[in-house]
C-alpha positions in Angstrom: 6.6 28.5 -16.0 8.1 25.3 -15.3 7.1 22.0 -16.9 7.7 18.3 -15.8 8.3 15.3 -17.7 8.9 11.7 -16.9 10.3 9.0 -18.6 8.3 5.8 -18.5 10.0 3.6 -21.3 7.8 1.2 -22.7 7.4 -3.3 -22.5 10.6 -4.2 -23.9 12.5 -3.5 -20.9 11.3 -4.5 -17.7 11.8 -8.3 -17.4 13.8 -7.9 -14.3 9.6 -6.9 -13.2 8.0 -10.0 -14.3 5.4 -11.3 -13.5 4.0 -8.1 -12.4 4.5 -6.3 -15.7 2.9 -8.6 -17.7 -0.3 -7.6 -16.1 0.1 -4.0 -15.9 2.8 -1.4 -17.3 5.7 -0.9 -14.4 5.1 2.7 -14.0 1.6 2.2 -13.0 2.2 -0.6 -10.7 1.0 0.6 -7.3 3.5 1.3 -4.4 2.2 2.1 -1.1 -1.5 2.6 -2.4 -1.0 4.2 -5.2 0.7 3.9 -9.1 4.4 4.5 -9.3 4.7 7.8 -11.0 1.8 9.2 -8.9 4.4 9.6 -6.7 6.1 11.7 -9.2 2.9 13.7 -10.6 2.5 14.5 -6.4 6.1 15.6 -6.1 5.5 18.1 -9.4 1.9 19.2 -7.7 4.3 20.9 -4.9 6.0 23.5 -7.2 4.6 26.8 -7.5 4.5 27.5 -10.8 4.4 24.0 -12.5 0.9 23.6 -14.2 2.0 20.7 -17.2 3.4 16.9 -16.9 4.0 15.2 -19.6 4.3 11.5 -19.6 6.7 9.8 -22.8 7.1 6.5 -23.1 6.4 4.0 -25.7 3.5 2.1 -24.1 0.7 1.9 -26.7 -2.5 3.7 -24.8 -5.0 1.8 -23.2 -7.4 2.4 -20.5 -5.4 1.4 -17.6 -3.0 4.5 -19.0 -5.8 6.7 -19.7 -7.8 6.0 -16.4 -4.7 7.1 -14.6 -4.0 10.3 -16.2 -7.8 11.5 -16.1 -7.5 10.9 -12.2 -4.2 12.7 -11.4 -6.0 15.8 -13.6 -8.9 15.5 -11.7 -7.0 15.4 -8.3 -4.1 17.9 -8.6 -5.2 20.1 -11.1 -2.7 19.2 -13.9 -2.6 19.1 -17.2 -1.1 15.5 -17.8 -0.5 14.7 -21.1 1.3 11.4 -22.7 3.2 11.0 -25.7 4.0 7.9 -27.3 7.4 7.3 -29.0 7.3 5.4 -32.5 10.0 2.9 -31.1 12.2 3.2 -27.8 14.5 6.2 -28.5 16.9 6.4 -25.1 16.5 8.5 -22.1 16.4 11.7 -24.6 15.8 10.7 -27.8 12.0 10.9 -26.6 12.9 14.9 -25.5 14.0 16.3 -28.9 11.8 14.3 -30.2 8.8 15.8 -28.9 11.2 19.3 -27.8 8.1 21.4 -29.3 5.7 20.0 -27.2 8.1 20.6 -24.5 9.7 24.1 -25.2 5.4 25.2 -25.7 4.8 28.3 -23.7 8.6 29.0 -23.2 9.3 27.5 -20.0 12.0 28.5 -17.7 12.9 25.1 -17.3 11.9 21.6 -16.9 12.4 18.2 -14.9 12.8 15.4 -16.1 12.7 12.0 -14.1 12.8 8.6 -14.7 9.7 6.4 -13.8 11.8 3.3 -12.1 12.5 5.2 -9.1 11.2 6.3 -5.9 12.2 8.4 -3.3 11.0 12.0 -1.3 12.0 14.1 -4.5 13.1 17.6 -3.5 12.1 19.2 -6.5 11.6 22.6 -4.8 15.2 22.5 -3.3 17.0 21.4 -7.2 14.4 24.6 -8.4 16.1 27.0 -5.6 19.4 25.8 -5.9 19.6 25.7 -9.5 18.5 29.6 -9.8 21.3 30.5 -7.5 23.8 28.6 -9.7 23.1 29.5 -13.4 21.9 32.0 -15.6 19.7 30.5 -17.5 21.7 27.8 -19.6 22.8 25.6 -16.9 21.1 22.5 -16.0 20.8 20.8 -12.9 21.2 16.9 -12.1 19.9 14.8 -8.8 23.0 13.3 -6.6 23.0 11.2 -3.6 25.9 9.2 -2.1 26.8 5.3 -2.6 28.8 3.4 -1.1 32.4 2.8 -2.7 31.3 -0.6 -4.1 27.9 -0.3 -5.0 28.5 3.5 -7.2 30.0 1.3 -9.7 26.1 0.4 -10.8 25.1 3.8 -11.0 26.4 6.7 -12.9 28.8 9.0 -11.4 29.7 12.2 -10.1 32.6 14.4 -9.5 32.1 17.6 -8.5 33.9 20.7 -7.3 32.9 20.8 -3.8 33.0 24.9 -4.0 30.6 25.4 -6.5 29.0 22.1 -7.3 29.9 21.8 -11.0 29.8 18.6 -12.3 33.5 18.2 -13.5 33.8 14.8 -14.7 30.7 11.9 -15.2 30.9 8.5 -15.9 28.4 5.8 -16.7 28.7 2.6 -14.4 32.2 2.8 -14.4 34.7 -0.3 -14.0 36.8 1.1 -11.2 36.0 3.5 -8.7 35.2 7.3 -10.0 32.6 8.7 -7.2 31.1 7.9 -4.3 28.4 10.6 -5.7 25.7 8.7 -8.5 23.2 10.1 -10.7 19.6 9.7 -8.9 17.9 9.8 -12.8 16.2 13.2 -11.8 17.0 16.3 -13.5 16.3 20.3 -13.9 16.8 21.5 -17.6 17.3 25.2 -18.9 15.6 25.0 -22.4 19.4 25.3 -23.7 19.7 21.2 -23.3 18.1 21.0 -26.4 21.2 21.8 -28.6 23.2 19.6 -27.1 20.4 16.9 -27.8 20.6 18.6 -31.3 24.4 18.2 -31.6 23.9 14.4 -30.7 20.9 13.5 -32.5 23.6 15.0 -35.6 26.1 13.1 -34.7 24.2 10.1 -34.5 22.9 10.7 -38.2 26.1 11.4 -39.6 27.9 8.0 -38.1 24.9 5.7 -39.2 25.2 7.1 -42.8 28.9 6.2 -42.4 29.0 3.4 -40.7 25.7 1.4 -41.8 27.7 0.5 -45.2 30.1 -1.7 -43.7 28.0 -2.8 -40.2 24.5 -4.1 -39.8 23.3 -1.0 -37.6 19.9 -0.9 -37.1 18.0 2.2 -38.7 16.3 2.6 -34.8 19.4 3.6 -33.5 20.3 6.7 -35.4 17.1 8.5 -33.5 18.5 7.1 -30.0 20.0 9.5 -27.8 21.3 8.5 -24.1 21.8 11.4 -21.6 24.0 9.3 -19.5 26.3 8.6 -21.9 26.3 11.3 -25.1 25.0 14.5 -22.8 26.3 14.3 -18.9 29.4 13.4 -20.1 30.1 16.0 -22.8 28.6 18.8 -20.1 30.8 17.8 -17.1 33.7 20.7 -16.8 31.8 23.0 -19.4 30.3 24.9 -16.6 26.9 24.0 -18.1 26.3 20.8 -15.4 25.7 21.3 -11.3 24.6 18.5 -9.2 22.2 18.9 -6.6 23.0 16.6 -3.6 20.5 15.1 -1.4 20.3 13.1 1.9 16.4 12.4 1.0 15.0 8.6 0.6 16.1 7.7 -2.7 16.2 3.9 -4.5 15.5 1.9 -7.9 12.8 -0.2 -8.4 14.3 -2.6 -10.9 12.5 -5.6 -10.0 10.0 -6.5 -7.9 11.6 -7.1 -4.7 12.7 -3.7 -4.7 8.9 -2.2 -4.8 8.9 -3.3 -1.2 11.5 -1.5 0.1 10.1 1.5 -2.0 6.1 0.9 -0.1 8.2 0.7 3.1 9.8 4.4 2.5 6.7 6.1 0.7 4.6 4.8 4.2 6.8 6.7 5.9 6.6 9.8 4.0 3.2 9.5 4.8 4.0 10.3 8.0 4.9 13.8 7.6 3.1 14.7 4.4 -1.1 12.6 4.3 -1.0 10.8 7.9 -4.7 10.4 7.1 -3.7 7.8 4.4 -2.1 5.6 7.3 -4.4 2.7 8.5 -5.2 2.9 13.3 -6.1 1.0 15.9 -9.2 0.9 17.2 -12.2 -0.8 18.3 -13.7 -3.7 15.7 -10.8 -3.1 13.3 -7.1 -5.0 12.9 -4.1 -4.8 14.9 -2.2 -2.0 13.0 1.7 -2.2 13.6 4.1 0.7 12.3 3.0 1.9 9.1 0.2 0.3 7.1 -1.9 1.6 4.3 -5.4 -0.2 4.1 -7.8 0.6 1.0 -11.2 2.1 1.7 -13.0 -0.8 0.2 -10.5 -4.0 1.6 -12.0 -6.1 3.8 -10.0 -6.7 6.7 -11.1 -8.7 9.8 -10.5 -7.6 13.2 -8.7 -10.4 14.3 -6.0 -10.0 11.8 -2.6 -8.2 12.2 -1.0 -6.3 9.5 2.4 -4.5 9.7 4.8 -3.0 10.0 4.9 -2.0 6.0 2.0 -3.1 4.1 -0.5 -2.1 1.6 -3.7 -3.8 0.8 -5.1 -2.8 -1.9 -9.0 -2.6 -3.5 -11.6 -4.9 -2.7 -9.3 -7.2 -0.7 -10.0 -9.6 1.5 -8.1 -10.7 4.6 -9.8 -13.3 7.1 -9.7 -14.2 10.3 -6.4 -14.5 12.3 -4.4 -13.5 9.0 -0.9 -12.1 9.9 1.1 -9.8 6.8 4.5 -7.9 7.3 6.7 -6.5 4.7 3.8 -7.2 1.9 1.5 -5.6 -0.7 -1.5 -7.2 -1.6 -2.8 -6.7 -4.5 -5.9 -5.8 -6.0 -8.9 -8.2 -5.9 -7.2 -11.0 -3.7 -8.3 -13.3 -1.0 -6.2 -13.9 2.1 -8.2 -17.1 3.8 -8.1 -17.2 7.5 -5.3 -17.8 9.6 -2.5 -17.4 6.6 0.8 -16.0 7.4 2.1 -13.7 4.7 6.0 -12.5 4.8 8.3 -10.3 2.3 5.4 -11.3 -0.4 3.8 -9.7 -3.3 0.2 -11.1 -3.7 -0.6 -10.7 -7.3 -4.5 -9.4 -8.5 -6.8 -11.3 -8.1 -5.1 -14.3 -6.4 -6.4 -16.5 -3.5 -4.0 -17.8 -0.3 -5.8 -21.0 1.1 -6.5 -20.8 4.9 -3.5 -22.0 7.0 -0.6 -21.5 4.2 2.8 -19.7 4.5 4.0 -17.6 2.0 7.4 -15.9 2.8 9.9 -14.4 1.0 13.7 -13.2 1.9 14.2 -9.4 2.0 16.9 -8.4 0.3 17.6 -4.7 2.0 20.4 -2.4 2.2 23.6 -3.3 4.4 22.6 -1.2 7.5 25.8 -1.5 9.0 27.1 0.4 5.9 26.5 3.8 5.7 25.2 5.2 2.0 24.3 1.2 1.3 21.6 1.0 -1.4 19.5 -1.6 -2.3 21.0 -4.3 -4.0 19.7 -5.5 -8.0 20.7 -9.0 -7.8 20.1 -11.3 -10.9 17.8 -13.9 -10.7 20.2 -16.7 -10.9 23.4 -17.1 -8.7 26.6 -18.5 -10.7 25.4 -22.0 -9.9 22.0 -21.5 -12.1 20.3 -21.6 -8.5 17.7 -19.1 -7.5 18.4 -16.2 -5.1 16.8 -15.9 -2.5 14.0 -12.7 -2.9 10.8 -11.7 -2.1 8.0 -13.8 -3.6 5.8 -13.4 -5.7 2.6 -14.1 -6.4 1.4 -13.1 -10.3 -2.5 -12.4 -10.6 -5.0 -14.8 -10.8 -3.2 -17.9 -9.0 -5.2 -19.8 -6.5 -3.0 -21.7 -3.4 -4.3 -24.2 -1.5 -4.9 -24.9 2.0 -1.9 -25.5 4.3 1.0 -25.0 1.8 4.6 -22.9 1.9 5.4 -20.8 -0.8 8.9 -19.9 0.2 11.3 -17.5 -1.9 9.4 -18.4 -5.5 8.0 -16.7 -8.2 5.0 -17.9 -9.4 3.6 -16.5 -13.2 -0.2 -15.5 -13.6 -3.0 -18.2 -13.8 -2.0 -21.1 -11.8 -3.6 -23.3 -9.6 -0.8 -24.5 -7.3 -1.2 -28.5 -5.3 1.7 -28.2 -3.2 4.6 -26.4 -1.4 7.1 -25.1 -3.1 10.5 -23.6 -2.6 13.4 -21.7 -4.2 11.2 -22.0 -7.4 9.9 -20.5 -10.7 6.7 -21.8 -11.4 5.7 -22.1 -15.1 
């Protein structure tokens, strides 16, 4: 039997995401139609043998949470089941934590993958590959290739090229290690769980000591960090392997990056649900490349969507209304003749007719091969804004004949005017 399990923190982090996730929890913001981690719970669907996810995180349970995991049940046959931490505990605190729940029914093994990214998961490939390479106490991490400069934001990899053991790791590194990072996606033999034993321990044993003379916080004697206390005690014990792919793979930090992640997953959608993809045809829109429409959107015929977009439920797009590079969300209104570029249209939110709202994409170098996408702060070293995608938080009404132009606007405003490299209040 093998088990998955994904990590899908909890409200304190997440403010590069705002103001998307103060509407909804990031992992169940929808990417190319649907919630983040369903893309995760679809991936897990496609390995024989895997009949249990389980969802840990620190998000207090509400309905949006509960509506979710009742659906992906329903739909993939599943048992999806969450489990709240008592405070944030790390990227395995949360595992030996709840290592009963998880070790139940004495799985072979399990993955274990981080909610905040997106990619075409070869889950089957790390399962094959990481039979041929252990016994049963080896465990099995997710690689892909960075460029030089950019692998300095990741953590990373050296390997012995022979027999892919992981002989060295380090954790966003000051000078160049690896060209190899960590794609936060991994395939545990039920052995991990001494070494999160050993540093859970350790952990104890320096707070007791330390806490007399320091003002350590009682929370972070139960944190444990893979990155940094696991993957880099395992490299050259023969116990690590890394599993290298070539597949799609990104973040999704902040919001600008969820459209490069719709762009990819509409792809996908290519090979694996064409059906989901929105056609031409007589009396409906102008499709161009990949778009994904929501049965119940409104959409007139006169309007051109694409390449890359998502509409989703009950939205409503009028007459002459042109969106590329976009998601719009739930519940919105798109008035005629609007022009919407590299934007995120928030829930609920109306675009007056004749208005502009465009946004700078902020995509991988493609003259430089293994480029990823960029996480940029939100300020440059002058206090200015960066230029982004914008976005659009739920519930914000534009007017007629306006540009909205690389700004972020938070949920609940009525806008007057245009408005450029802004944060609006």
């Amino acid at each position: 039997m093998i088990k998955g399990i994904i990590l899908i923190g909890g409200p304190m982090k997440g403010t590069r995401f705002r103001p998307l996730s103060l509407e909804l929890p990031k992992p169940l913001f929808p990417v190319a139609g649907f919630p983040m981690i369903y893309h995760h719970i679809e991936a897990c669907s496609k390995v024989p043998d895997l009949k249990e996810v389980l969802l840990i995180g620190f998000y207090q349970p509400n309905a949006a949470l509960n509506h979710f995991i009742m659906e992906v049940h329903q739909e993939f046959k599943l048992q999806v089941r969450y489990f709240q931490e008592y405070q944030a505990l790390g990227t395995a605190g949360g595992l030996y934590h709840f290592r009963d729940q998880i070790l139940a029914g004495n799985p072979e093994a399990f993955f274990v993958m981080n909610a905040d990214v997106c990619g075409d998961f070869p889950l089957n490939e790390m399962l094959e590959f990481h039979r041929k390479t252990g016994n049963g106490d080896t465990h099995t991490m997710l690689g892909t290739e960075a460029t030089q400069q950019q692998s300095l934001n990741y953590g990373c990899i050296v390997e012995n090229k022979d027999t892919h053991e992981v002989v060295h790791y380090v954790e966003k590194p000051g000078s160049y290690v690896s060209s190899i990072i960590n794609c936060g996606t991994y395939l545990f033999s039920p052995d991990i769980m001494k070494y999160l034993a050993a540093a859970f321990q350790k952990n104890q044993e320096n707070f007791c000591t330390d806490s007399i003379e320091s003002s350590l916080s009682p929370s972070t004697k139960e944190c444990i960090f893979l990155e940094s206390e696991i993957f880099m005690d395992l490299a050259s014990t023969g116990k690590l392997f890394v599993y290298q792919t070539t597949n799609f793979w990104s973040q999704v930090k902040s919001a600008g990056a969820t459209i490069y992640a719709n762009r990819h997953y509409l792809a996908i959608y290519h090979r694996t649900h064409p059906d989901r993809l929105a056609k031409n045809g007589e009396g409906k829109p102008t499709i161009i490349g990949d778009v994904y429409i929501h049965p119940s959107a409104s959409v007139h015929e006169s309007a051109t969507l694409g390449p890359n977009v998502t509409v989703g439920k009950n939205v409503v797009i009028g007459e002459g209304v042109r969106v590329r590079e976009s998601l719009v969300l739930e519940g919105s209104t798109i008035l005629d003749h609007t022009l919407i570029l590299y934007s995120i249209i928030g829930w609920n939110s109306v675009v007056g007719s004749w208005s502009r709202v465009e946004g700078t994409p902020n995509d991988p170098n493609p003259n430089k091969p293994f480029a990823k996408l960029e996480v940029s702060d939100l300020f440059n070293s002058e206090g200015k804004l960066n230029p982004s995608i914008t976005v659009i938080g739920s519930n914000v009404q534009i007017p007629s004949e306006v540009v909205i132009l690389n700004s972020l606007v938070l949920p609940h405003k009525d806008l007057g005017r245009s408005y450029k490299n802004q944060i609006i209040l």
